[in-house]
C-alpha positions in Angstrom: -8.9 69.9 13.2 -10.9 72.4 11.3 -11.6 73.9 14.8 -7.5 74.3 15.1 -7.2 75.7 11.9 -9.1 78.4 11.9 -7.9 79.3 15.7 -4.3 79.3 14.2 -4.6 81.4 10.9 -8.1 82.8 11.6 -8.3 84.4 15.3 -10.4 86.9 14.6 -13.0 85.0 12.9 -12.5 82.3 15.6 -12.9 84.3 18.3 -16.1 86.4 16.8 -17.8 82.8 16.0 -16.9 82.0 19.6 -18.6 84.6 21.2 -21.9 83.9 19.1 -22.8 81.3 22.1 -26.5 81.6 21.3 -25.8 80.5 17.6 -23.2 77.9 19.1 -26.6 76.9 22.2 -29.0 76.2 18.8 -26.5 74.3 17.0 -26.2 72.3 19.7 -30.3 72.2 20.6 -30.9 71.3 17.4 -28.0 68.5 16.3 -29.0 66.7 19.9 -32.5 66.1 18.9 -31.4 65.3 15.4 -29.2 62.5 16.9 -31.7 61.1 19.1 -34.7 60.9 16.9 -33.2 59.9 13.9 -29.3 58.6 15.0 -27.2 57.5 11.9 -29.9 54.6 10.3 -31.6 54.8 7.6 -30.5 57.8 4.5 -30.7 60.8 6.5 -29.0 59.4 9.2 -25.8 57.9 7.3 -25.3 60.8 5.3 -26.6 64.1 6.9 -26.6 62.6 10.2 -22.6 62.7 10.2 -22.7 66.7 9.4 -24.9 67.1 12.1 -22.5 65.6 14.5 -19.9 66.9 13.3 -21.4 70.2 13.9 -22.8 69.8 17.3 -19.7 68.6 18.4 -18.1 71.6 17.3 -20.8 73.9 19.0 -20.1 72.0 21.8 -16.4 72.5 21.9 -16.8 76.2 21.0 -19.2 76.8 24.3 -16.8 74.9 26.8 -13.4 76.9 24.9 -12.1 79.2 27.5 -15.7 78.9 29.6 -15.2 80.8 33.0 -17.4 77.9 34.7 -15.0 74.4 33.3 -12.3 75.3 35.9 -14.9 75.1 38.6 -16.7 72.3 37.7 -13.9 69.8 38.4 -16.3 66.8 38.4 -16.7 67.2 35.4 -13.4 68.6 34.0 -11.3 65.7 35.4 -13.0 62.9 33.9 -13.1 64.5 30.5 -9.3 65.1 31.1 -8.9 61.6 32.2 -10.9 60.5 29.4 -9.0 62.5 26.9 -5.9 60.7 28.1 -7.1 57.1 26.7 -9.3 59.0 23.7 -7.0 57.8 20.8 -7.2 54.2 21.9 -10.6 54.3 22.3 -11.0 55.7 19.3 -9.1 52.7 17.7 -10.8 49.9 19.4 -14.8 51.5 20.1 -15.9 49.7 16.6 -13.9 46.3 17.3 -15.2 46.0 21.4 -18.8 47.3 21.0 -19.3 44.7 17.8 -18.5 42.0 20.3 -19.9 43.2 23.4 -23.2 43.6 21.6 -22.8 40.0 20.1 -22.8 38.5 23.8 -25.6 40.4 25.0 -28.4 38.4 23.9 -31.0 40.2 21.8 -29.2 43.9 21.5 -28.9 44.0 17.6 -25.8 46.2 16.1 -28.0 49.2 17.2 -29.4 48.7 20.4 -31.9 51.6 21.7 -32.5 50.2 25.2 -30.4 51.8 28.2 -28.5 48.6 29.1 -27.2 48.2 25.2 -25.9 51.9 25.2 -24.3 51.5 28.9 -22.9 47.7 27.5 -21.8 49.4 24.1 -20.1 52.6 25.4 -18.7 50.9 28.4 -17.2 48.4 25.9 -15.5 51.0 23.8 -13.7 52.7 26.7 -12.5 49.8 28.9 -11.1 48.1 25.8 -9.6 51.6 25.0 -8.2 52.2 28.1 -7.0 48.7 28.4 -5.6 49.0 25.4 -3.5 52.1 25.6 -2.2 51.1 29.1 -0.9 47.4 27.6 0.4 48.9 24.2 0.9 52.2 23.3 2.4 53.4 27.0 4.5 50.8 26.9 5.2 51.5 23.3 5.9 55.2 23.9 8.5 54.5 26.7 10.4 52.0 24.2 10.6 54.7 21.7 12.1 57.0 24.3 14.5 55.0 25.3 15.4 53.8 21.6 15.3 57.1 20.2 15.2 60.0 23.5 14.3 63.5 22.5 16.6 66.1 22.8 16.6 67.9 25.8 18.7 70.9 27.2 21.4 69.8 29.8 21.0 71.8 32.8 24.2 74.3 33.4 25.0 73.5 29.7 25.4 76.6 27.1 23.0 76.1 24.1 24.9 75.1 21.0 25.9 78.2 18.8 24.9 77.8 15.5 27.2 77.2 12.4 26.2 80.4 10.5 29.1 82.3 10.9 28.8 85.8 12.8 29.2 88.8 10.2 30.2 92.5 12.6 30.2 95.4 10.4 33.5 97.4 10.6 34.5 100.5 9.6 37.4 101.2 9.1 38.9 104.9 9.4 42.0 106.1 7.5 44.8 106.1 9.8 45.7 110.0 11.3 48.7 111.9 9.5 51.7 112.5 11.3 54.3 115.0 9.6 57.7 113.5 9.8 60.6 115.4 10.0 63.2 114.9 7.4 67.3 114.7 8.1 69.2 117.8 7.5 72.7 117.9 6.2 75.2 119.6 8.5 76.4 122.1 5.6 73.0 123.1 4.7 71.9 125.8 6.8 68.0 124.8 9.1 65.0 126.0 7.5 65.0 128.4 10.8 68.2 130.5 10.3 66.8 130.8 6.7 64.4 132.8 7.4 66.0 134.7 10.4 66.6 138.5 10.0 70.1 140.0 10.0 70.8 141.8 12.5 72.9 145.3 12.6 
């Protein structure tokens, strides 16, 4: 979130901390050892340990943002993508399914640091994940657009005009004068023979 933030109002500074990718390749050196040595036990681990994640995960993220090699490396890209597809349900359930996944392998403990516990653990947290967003929220989502549909423009349809109503300056010019000629009386001689010499 912090990430899209800054992208948002901040591109500039976004984009120069992006491009510090040997800053972004220590940060991420460093918070990976971090995590493996010590993990999240004991007081550095529950306290400083969650910084530390947070921050390699953002080096992370900055390295493989707009990276020329992700498109390429499609055995890679598609899983994640696939992956990010069920990440919210995962998300929701890891706690619940590793807790009891853990609790029927015999002799794993809440933190287990052998292989098979991490594979039994993580594989717990995404197939209840993906289970679960395939049996609820999916089905969920669809009932919500049929219920309540978005709004969508009709093909062949004019967009609706809005109710503001449409202000056209006009100027208006005075109107051009026209002299109009006035009646003359019969017995009153025309301006014309008024002013016509006599003639000898």
């Amino acid at each position: 979130m912090l990430l899209a933030l800054v992208s948002v109002h901040w591109p500039e500074r976004f984009e120069r901390l992006r491009r510090r990718r040997w800053v972004l390749l220590a940060v991420l050196a460093a918070g990976v050892v971090h995590l493996v040595l010590i993990g999240k036990l004991g007081v550095v681990g529950s306290t400083v340990g969650f910084t530390v994640a947070y921050l390699t995960a953002s080096a992370l993220l900055l390295l493989l943002y707009r990276a020329a090699w992700v498109p390429r490396a499609r055995w890679v890209s598609v899983p994640m993508a696939l992956l990010g597809r069920y990440s919210y349900g995962i998300y929701i359930w890891h706690v619940f399914a590793a807790a009891v996944a853990l609790d029927l392998l015999s002799g794993a403990g809440p933190e287990p640091s052998s292989v098979t516990g991490q594979l039994v653990r993580y594989g717990a947290a995404m197939a209840v994940g993906m289970a679960a967003t395939a049996a609820v929220e999916k089905p969920v989502l669809r009932l919500r657009e049929r219920l309540l549909p978005a709004r969508r423009p009709v093909p062949g349809r004019a967009a609706p005009v809005s109710a503001a109503p449409l202000t056209v300056p006009i100027t208006l010019a005075a109107p051009p004068t026209v002299p109009i000629p006035l009646p003359v009386r019969r017995h009153e001689p025309t301006p014309s023979a008024q002013a016509a010499p006599a003639v000898a």
